[in-house]
N, C-alpha and C positions, 0 to 999 in steps of 0.2 A: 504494500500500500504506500504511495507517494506519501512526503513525510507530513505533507500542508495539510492533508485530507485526514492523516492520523492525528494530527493536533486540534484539527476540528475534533474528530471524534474524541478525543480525551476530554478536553474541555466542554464539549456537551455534554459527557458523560457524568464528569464531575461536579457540573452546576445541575444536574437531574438530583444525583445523590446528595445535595448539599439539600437541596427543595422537598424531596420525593421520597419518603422511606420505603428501604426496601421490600419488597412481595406487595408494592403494590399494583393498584389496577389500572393499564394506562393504555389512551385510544393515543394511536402513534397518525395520526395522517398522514396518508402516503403511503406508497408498497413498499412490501417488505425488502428491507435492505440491510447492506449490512451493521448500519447501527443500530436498527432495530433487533437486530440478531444478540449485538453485545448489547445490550437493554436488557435482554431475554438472558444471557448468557451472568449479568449483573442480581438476578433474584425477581425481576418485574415480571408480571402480567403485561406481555404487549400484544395490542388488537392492533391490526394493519387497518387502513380503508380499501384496499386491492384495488388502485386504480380507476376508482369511480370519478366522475367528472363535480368536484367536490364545489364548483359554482351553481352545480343546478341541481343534485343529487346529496345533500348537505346532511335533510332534518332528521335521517334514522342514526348516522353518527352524533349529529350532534343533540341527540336526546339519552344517550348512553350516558349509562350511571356508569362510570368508574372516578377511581381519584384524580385522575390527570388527563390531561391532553397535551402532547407534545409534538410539536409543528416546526420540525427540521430544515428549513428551506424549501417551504413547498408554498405560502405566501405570495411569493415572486410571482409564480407559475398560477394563480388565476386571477380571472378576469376579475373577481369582486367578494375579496377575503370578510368582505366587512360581513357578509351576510349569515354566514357560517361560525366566526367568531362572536357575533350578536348572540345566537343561537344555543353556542355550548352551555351543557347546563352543570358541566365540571366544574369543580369548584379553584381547581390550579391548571396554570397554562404555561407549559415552557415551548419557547420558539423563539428560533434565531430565521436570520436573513442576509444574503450576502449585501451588505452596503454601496449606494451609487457611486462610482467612482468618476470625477468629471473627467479624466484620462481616458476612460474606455466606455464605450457604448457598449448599450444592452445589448445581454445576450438572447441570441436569437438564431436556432437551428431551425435551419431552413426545411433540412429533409423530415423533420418528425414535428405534429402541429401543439404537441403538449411541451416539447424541449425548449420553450421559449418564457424569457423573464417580459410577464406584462409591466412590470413595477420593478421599479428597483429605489429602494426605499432612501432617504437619508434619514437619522435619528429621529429628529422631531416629526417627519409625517407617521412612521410608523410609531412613536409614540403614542399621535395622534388616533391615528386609525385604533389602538387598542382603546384607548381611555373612551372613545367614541360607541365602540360596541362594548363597552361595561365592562372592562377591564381596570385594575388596579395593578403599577407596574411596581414591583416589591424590592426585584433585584436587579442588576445588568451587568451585562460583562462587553465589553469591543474591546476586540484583535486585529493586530496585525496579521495579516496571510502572506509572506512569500519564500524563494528558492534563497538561499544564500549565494546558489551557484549560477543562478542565470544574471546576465549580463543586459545590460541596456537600459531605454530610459524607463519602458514602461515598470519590470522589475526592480529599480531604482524608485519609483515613485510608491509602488508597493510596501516598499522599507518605511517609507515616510507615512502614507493615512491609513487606518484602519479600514479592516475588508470584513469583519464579520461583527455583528451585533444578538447578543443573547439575551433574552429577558423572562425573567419569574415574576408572573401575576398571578391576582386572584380576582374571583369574581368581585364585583360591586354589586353588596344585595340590594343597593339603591335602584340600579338601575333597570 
C-alpha cells in the first residue's frame, strides 16, 4: 500500500478509536474497502452501503440504528450530501474529505461516471454543510498528504497546505 494512503488509513483509524469504542455498530458508506476491512479487522461492527446511489437511494441507510456512521471520502463523490447527512438518525459521525487545492483541479475520471469529485470542499463550506444538516463538529484533524520522493512544483506545494480534513460530530437534538 503507497505510504500516503496508509497514513490516511492510520489516522482515520485512530481518530474512529479515539471517538468510537470498540465492538461497536457502525454504517460505513461506501463499499466495502479496504479500510472498512481494518475497521472490521479493529473489533467494529461495519455495514457497507454496496454501492447504492446514496443521493437518491439514502433513507433505508440513513434510518439504521447503529452507533456511528463513518463517511470516508465518499462526500466529494455526490451530487447533494446534505440530504443524506440531514437524515442520519446516528447519533456520531466520522468523515473526512480530501481538501480543495487551488493548485489542482477537480478530480474527474472521465471513463467511470461515479469516479468523479462533484465538491471539493474547503474547511468552512464543509463545516458549513454539517452544522447545516444538524450536525455538531466535536473534533478535527487536517493533514498534510505527500511523497517525500516526488519532485516538482505540484508535490512541492503538497508539502506546504493541507490535503485531508477529518471530523467527529454528533447529532444536534435541536435540530
Amino acid at each position: 500500500m503507497h505510504k500516503t494512503k496508509r497514513d490516511r488509513y492510520d489516522r482515520s483509524l485512530n481518530f474512529l478509536q479515539k471517538h468510537v469504542p470498540e465492538k461497536a455498530y457502525i454504517l460505513d458508506l461506501g463499499t466495502p474497502n479496504p479500510l472498512s476491512a481494518e475497521m472490521k479487522a479493529k473489533g467494529y461492527h461495519v455495514e457497507n452501503t454496496s454501492g447504492v446511489n446514496l443521493d437518491i437511494e439514502y433513507e433505508e441507510y440513513a434510518n439504521k440504528i447503529v452507533d456511528a456512521v463513518t463517511a470516508f471520502e465518499i462526500f466529494e463523490h455526490m451530487l447533494a450530501p446534505f440530504n443524506i447527512l440531514r437524515q442520519i438518525k446516528a447519533p456520531r459521525l466520522i468523515a473526512s474529505i480530501p481538501l480543495k487545492l487551488w493548485f489542482a483541479q477537480a478530480y474527474w475520471n472521465e471513463e467511470d461516471d461515479w469516479d468523479k469529485h462533484y465538491h471539493e470542499f474547503e474547511v468552512k463550506q464543509f463545516d458549513f454543510l454539517l452544522e447545516k444538516s444538524g450536525w455538531v463538529i466535536k473534533d478535527k484533524e487536517i493533514w498534510k498528504s505527500y511523497s517525500p520522493y516526488k519532485l516538482g512544483i505540484r508535490p512541492f506545494l503538497r508539502r506546504l497546505y493541507p490535503r485531508y480534513y477529518l471530523v467527529y460530530c454528533e447529532k444536534n437534538r435541536i435540530a
